[in-house]
C-alpha positions as CSV (number, residue, x, y, z in Angstrom):
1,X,-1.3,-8.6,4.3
2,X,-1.1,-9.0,0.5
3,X,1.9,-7.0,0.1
4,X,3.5,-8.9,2.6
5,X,2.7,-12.6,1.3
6,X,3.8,-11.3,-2.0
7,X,6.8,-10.7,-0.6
8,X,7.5,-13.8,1.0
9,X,6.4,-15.3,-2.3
10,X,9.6,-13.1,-4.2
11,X,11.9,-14.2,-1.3
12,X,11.2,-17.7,-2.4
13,X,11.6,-17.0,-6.1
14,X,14.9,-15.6,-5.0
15,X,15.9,-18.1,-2.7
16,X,15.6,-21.0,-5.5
17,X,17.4,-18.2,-7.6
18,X,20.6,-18.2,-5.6
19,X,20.1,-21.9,-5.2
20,X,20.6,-22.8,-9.4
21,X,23.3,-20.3,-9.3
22,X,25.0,-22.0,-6.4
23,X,24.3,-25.4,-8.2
24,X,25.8,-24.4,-11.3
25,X,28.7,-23.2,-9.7
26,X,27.8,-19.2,-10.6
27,X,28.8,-18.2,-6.8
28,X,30.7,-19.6,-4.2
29,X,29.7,-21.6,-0.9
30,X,30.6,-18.2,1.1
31,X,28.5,-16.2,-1.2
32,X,25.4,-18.8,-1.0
33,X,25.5,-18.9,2.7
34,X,25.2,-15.1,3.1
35,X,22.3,-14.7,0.7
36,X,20.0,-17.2,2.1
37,X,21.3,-16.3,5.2
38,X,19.4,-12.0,4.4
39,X,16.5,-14.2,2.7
40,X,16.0,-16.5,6.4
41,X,16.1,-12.7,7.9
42,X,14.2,-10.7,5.5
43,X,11.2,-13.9,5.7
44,X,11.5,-14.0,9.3
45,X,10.4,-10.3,9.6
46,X,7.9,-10.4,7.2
47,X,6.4,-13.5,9.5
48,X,6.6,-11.6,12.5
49,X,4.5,-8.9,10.3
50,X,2.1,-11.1,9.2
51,X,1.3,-12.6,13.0
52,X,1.1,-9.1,14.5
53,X,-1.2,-8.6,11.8
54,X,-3.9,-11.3,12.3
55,X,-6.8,-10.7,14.4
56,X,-6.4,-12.2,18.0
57,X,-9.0,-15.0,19.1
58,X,-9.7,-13.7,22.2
59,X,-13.3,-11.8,22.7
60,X,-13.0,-8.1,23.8
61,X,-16.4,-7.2,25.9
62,X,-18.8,-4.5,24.9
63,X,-17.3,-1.7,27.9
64,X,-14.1,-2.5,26.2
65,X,-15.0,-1.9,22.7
66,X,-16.5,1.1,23.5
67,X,-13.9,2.5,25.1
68,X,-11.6,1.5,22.2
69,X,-13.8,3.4,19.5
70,X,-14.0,6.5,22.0
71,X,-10.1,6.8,21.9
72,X,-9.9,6.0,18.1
73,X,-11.8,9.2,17.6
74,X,-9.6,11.3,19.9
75,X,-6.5,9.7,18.4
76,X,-7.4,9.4,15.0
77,X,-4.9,13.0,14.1
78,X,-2.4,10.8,15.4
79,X,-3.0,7.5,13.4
80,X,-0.5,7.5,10.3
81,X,-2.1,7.2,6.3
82,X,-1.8,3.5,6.8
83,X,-3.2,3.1,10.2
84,X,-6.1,5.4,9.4
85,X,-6.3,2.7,6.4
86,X,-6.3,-0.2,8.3
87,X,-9.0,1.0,10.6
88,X,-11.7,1.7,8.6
89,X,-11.2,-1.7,6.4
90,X,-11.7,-3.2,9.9
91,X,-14.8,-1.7,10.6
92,X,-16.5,-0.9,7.0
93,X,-17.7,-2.8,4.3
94,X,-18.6,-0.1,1.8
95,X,-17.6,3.7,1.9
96,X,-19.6,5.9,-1.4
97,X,-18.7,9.2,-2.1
98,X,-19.7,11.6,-4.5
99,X,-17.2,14.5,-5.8
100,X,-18.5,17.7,-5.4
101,X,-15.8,19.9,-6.8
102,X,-13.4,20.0,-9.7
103,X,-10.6,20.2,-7.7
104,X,-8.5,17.2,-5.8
105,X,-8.8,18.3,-2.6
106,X,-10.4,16.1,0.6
107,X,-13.3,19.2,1.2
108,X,-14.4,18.2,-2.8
109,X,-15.7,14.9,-1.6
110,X,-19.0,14.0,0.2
111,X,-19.7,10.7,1.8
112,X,-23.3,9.5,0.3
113,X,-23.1,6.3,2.1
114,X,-21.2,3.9,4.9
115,X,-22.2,0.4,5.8
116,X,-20.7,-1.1,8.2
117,X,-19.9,-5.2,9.5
């Protein structure tokens, strides 16, 4: 979610951008319309990223929840890096590990400690 308000942060940086250099006559009306036009798109996706993101209101119930952590852990070979990411900061506050080996492999690492919300 912070990579994606940062975004929208640079797509207003641009936008005022391409609005001075429209001002001062640096590119033409055809030219400014097309530009804000891919900035309206790009902050509309990024929008639509951030909503899909936030956490819906609505209560799950405890059989549900269950049966939600029961497929994570069947699924999990199937989650991408970043889904596998987003997962456990949804469910942990603190992860410690310990490296056990000199090399930088995942087998080189031991989890000490996991508390979760």
């Amino acid at each position: 979610m912070d990579i994606l308000n940062k975004e929208l942060k640079d797509i207003d940086k641009r936008r005022k951008k391409w609005q001075y250099a429209w001002v001062n006559d640096m590119i033409n009306d055809e030219d400014f319309s097309l530009r804000m036009e891919e900035e309206n798109n790009k902050e509309e996706d990024i929008n639509k990223q951030l909503s899909s993101l936030q956490p819906s209101s609505e209560k799950i119930n405890t059989e549900d929840l269950s049966e939600i952590l029961r497929d994570i852990k069947s699924n999990w070979y199937q989650l991408d890096t970043l889904e596998k990411k987003m997962l456990l900061q949804m469910f942990t506050k603190k992860i410690a590990i310990d490296r056990v080996g000199n090399q930088i492999k995942p087998d080189c690492l031991e989890i000490k400690e996991v508390q979760f919300f």
